[in-house]
C-alpha positions in Angstrom: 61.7 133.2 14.0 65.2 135.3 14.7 66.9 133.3 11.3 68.9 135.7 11.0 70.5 136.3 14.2 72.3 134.8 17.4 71.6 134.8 20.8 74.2 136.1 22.9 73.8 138.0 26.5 69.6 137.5 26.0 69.8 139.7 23.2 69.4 138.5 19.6 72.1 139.6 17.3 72.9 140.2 13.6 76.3 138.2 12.6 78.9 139.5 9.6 77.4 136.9 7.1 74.8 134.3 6.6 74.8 130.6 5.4 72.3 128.9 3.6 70.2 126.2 5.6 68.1 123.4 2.3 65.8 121.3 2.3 67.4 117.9 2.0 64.2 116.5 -0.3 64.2 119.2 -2.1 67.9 120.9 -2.1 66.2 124.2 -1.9 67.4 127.1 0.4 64.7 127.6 3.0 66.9 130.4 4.8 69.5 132.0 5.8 71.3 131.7 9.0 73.6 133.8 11.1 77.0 132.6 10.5 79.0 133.6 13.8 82.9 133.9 13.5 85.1 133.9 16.3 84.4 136.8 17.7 80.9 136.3 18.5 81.7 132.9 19.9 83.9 135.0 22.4 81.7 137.2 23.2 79.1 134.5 24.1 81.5 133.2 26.0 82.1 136.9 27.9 77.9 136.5 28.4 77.8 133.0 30.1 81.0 133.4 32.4 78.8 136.9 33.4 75.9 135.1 34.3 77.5 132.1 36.0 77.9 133.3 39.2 74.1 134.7 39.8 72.5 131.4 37.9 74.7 129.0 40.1 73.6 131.0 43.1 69.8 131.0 42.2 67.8 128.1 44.6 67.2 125.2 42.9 63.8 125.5 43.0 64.0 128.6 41.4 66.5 127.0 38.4 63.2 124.2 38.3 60.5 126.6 37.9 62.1 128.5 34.5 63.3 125.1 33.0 59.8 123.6 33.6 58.2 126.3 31.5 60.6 126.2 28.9 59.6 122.3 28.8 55.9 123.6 28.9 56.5 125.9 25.8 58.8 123.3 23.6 55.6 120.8 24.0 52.9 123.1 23.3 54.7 124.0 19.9 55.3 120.5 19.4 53.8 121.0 15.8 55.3 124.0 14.4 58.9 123.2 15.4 58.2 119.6 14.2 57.3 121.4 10.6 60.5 123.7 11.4 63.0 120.5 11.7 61.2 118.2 8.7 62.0 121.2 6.5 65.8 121.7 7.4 66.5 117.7 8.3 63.9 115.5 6.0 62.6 113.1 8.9 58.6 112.7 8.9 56.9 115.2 10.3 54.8 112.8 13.4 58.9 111.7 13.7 59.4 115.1 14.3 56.7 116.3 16.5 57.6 113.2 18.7 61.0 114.3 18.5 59.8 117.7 19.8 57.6 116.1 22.8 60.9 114.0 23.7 63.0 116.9 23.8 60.8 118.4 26.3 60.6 115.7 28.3 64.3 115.5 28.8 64.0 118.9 29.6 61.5 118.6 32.6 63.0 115.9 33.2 66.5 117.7 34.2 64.4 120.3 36.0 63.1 117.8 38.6 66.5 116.7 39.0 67.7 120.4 39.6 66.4 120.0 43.6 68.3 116.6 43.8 71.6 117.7 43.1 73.2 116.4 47.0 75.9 117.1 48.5 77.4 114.2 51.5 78.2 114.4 54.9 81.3 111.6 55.5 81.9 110.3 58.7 85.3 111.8 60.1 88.0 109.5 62.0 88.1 111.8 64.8 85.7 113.9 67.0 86.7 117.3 66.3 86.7 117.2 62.4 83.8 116.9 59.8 84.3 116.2 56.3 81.8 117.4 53.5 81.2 117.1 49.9 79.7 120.0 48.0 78.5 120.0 44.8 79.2 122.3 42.5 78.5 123.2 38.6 81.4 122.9 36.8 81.1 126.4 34.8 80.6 127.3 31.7 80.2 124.8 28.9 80.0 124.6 25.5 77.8 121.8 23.6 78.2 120.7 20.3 74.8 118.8 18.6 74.3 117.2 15.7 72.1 117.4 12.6 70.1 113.9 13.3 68.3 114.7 16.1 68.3 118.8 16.5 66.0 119.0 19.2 66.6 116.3 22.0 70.1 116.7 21.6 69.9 119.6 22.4 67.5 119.1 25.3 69.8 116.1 26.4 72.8 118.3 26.7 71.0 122.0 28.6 69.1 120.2 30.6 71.3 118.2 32.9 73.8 121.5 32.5 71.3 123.4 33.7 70.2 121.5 36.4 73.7 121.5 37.8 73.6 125.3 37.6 76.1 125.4 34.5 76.0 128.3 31.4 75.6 127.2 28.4 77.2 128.2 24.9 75.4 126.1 22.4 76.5 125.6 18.4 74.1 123.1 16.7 75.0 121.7 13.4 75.4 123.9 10.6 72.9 121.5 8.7 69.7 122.1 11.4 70.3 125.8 12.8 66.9 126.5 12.6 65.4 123.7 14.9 68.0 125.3 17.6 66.9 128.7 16.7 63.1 127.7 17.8 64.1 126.0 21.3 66.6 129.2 21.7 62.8 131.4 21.3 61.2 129.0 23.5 64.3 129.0 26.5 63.8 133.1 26.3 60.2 133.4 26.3 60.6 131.2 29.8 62.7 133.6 31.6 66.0 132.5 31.7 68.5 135.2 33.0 70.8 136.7 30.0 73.8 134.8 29.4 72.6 131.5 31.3 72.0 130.5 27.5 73.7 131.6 24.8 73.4 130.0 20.7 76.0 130.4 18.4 75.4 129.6 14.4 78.3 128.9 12.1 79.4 127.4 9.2 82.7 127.3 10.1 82.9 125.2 13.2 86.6 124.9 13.3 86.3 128.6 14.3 83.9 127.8 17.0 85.8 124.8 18.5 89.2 127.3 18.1 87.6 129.6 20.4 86.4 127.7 22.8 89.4 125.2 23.4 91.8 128.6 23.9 88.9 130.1 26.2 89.8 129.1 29.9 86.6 130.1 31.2 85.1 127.5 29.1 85.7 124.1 31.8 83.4 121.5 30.1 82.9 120.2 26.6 79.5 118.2 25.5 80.0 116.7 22.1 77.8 114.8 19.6 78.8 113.7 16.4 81.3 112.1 14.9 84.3 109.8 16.1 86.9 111.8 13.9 86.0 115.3 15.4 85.3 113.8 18.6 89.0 112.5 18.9 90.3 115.9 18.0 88.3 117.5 20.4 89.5 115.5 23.0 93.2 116.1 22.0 92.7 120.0 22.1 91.1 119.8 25.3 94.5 118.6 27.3 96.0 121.8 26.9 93.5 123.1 29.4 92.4 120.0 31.0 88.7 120.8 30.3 86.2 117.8 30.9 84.3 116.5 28.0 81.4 114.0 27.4 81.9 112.9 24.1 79.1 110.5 22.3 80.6 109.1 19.1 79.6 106.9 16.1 78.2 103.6 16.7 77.9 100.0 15.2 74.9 98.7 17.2 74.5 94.6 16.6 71.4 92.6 17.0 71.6 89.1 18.1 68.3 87.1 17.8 68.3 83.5 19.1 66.1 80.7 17.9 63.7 81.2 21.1 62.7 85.0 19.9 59.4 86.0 19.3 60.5 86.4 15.4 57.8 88.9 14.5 58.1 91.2 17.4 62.3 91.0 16.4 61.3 91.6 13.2 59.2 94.4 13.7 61.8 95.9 16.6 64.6 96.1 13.8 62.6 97.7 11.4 61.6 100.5 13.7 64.8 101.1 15.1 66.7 100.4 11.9 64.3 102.6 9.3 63.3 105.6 11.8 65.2 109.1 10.6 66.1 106.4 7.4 68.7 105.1 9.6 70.5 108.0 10.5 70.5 107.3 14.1 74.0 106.5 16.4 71.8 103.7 17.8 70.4 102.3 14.3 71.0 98.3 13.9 73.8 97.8 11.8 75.1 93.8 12.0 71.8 91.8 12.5 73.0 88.2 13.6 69.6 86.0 13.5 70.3 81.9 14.4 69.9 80.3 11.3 66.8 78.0 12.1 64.4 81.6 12.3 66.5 83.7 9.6 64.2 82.5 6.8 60.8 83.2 8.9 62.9 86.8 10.3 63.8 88.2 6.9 60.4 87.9 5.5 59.1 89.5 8.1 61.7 92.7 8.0 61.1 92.4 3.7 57.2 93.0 4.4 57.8 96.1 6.9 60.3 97.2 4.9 58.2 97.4 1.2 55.4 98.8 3.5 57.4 101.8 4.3 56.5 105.3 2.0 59.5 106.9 0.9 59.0 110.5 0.6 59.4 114.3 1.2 58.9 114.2 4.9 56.2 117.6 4.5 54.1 115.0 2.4 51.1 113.1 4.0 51.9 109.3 4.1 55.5 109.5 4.1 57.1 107.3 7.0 60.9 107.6 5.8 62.4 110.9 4.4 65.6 111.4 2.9 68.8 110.8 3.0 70.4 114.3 4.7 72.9 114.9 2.3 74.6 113.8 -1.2 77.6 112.3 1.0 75.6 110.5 3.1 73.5 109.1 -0.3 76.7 107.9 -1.7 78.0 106.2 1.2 74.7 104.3 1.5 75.3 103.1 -2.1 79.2 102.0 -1.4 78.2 99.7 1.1 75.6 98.2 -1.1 77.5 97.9 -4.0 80.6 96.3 -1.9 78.3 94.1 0.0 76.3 92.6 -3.6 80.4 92.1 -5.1 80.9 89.8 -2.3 78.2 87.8 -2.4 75.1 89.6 -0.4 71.6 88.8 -2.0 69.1 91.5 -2.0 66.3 90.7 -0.4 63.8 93.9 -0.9 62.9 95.9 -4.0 65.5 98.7 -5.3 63.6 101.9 -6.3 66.0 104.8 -5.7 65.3 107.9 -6.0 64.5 110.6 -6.7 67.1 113.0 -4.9 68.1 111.7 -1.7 65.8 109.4 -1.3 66.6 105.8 -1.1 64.3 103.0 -0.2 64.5 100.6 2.9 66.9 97.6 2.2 67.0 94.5 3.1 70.5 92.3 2.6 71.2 88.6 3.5 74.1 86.4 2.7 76.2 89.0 4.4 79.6 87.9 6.4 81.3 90.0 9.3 84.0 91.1 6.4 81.9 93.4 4.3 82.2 97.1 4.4 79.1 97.7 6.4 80.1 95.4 8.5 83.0 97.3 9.4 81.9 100.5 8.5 78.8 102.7 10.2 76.3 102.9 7.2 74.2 105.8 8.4 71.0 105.0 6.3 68.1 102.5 5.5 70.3 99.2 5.5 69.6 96.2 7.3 72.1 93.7 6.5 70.9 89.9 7.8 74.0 87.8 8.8 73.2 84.1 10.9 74.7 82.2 13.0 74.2 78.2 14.0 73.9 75.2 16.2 77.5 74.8 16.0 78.4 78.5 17.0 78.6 79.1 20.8 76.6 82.2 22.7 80.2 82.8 23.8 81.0 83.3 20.1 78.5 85.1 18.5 78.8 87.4 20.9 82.1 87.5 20.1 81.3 88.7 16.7 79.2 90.9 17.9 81.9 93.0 20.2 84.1 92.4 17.0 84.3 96.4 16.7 86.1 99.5 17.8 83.0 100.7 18.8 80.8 100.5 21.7 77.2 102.2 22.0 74.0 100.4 21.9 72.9 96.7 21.4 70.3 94.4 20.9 69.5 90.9 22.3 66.0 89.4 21.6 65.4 85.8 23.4 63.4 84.5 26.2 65.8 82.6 28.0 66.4 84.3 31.2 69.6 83.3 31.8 70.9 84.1 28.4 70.2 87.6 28.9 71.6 87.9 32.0 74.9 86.2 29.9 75.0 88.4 27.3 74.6 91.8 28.6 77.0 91.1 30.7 79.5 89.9 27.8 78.0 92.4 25.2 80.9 95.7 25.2 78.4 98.4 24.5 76.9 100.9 26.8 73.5 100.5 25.9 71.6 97.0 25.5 67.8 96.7 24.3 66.2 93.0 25.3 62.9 92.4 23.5 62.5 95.7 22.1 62.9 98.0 25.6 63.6 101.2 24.4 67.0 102.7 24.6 67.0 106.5 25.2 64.0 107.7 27.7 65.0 110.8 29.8 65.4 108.9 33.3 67.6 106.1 31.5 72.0 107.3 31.2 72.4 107.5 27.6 76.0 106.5 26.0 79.2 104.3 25.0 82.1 102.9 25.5 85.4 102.1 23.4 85.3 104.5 20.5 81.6 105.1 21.2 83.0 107.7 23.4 82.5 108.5 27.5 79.8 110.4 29.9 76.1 109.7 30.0 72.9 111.9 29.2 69.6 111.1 30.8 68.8 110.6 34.0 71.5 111.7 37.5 74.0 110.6 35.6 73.4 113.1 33.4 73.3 115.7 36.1 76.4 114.4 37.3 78.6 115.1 34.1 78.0 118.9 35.1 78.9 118.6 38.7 82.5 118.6 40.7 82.6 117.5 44.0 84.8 119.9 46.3 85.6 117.8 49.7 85.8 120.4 52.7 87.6 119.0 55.9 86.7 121.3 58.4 88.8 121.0 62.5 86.1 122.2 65.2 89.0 122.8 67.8 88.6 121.9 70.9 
């Protein structure tokens, strides 16, 4: 694997320094990365406005066939990049190979939507006119992935780029180069003109996002990570009016009613609350269960919860790795503390440690004015609020919207009309009824409010990359 290096024009290239990438369980240096400074970012730049014109010109079909066998090679080394990204981000490694296999899939799936990129053909108001709409990519762009999910974001962003017939200059998080690295081997080794993808690894991303904000050439933005950055990405960009998609932090709520199938509810919140320990934009994070099934819910999360094996991800049995950082282990303890000094009961075993490990909890007696509440946890907590007979749909929902944020959502019930209600009352940009699941490669990923704006997955997807130049042309007569 090319560690060491960066991949700008096709060509793999040695950077002025390195940065140390650790092994969150452990905290030991695994390697050492190429840490790109301005300069290089620019001239990755200079290598994807070079091969923009010949990869927007290439037939679609053409575009399909090389992303198809980049899809083909990410899958078949499932495994091996699975062991690469449990090493540099902690998740279990099945978590990882699936993580791998869904990466691909959002690639193939972008390279059947390559030969469905359509123009229109609009009726004119008079006989000797014609109006058109041609599609075209937008240029080059520049995406930004975090440390979570280091494969299918990146997938999720160079696919539908791709597809559209966009370059891309990529910069993955300085915590999980090497997972980029490996997908960067596997886009090469499937013949992908030099320049049409280009990877840049820093530790300094201020330098990166400097050089692409004062970079015209650079037309679209596609950002993943946190709200704070996000927003200041979005205020350099108006300098040079460059498009961005932009998919923030999250406060996902679950609302089960009293007509839920309790164990399935209980077993869908665990899975989506625990998997990557709860690091996950998407992960539950206000659980709002109707008082009459709370009792007969929480035991049920308690049980899958204890059941879960807390370990170094590389270890056989483990199903929860750790925490990714220090930062993110103290966070995870402030909203604990907070929520036990206001009167939360916990409801699982405490076994911390060691390192950054921290077990799968379990809170009830929680109110809508605790931190967590308030605050995105980012790890293994499942607070347990309720809600009564004498509280409206109208109003837990209410609580549930009760944020600045606006990604995903769950609603378990079986009352038809109640979930017809209340996805159309929740604000989020995602809802999950009964346990569907939120992010498959056909489906338009994203938020709304502070969530952020654009979609991934699916045309939409495809769409993001794509400006629309209308073309009235007079026949004469």
């Amino acid at each position: 694997m090319k560690t060491g290096q960066a991949l700008v024009g096709g060509r793999w290239r040695d950077a002025a320094a390195r940065f140390p990438v650790t092994d969150p369980a452990t905290g030991e240096t695994i390697a050492e990365v190429a840490d790109c400074d301005g300069r290089l970012t620019v001239e990755a730049v200079d290598a994807a406005a070079a091969a923009l014109p010949a990869w927007r010109a290439m037939p679609a079909h053409e575009r399909a066939a090389i992303m198809r066998r980049a899809a083909e090679l990410l899958a078949g080394r499932a495994g091996a990049i699975g062991a690469v990204m449990t090493a540099e981000q902690g998740k279990p490694l099945a978590e990882a190979t699936g993580e791998v296999v869904a990466g691909a899939d959002h690639l193939l799936w972008a390279a059947e939507e390559t030969r469905r990129v359509y123009g229109e053909t609009i009726p004119s108001t008079s006989t000797d006119t014609r109006i058109w709409l041609l599609p075209e990519p937008v240029g080059v762009v520049a995406a930004i992935t975090p440390w979570n999910f280091p494969v299918s974001m990146i997938t999720r962003k160079l696919g539908p780029a791709l597809a559209a017939g966009c370059t891309v200059v990529l910069k993955p998080s300085e915590l999980t180069p090497l997972s980029a690295v490996a997908v960067a081997e596997c886009l090469t080794e499937a013949g992908f003109p030099p320049g049409v993808f280009n990877l840049v690894t820093t530790a300094r991303p201020q330098e990166f996002a400097e050089a692409i904000m004062a970079d015209p050439r650079v037309r679209k933005i596609s950002f993943t990570g946190s709200t704070a950055v996000g927003k200041n990405l979005i205020r350099q960009s108006a300098d040079d009016v460059k498009r961005l998609s932009v998919e923030l932090g999250g406060h996902a709520p679950v609302l089960v009613f009293p007509d839920a199938d309790v164990a399935a509810a209980a077993a869908g919140v665990a899975r989506s609350k625990f998997m990557n320990a709860g690091q996950a934009c998407t992960s539950p994070n206000r659980i709002y269960v109707h008082e009459s099934v709370a009792a007969e819910f929480t035991d049920e999360l308690v049980k899958l919860a204890e059941a879960i094996t807390v370990g170094n991800g590389a270890d056989p049995g483990v199903t929860m790795g750790p925490l990714i950082d220090d930062r993110a282990l103290a966070k995870v303890r402030r909203h604990i503390e907070d929520a036990l000094a206001h009167g939360a009961r916990l409801a699982t075993t405490r076994r911390e440690g060691p390192g950054r490990l921290h077990p799968p909890t379990v809170l009830t007696g929680v109110t809508d004015e605790m931190l967590l509440c308030r605050e995105e946890t980012f790890g293994p907590v499942a607070p347990v609020l309720t809600f009564g007979d004498g509280e409206s749909t109208e109003e837990v929902v209410a609580r549930a919207n009760a944020t600045p944020y606006g990604l995903a959502a769950y609603l378990w019930t079986r009352d038809l009309a109640r979930v017809v209600r209340v996805c159309e009352d929740l604000q989020f940009g995602i809802v999950s009824v009964n346990g569907a699941p939120l992010a498959p490669p056909q489906g338009p990923f994203g938020g709304v409010k502070g969530s952020g704006y654009g979609r991934e997955g699916g045309h939409h997807g495809v769409e993001d990359f794509v400006e629309y130049k209308y073309v009235s042309v007079g026949l004469g007569r």
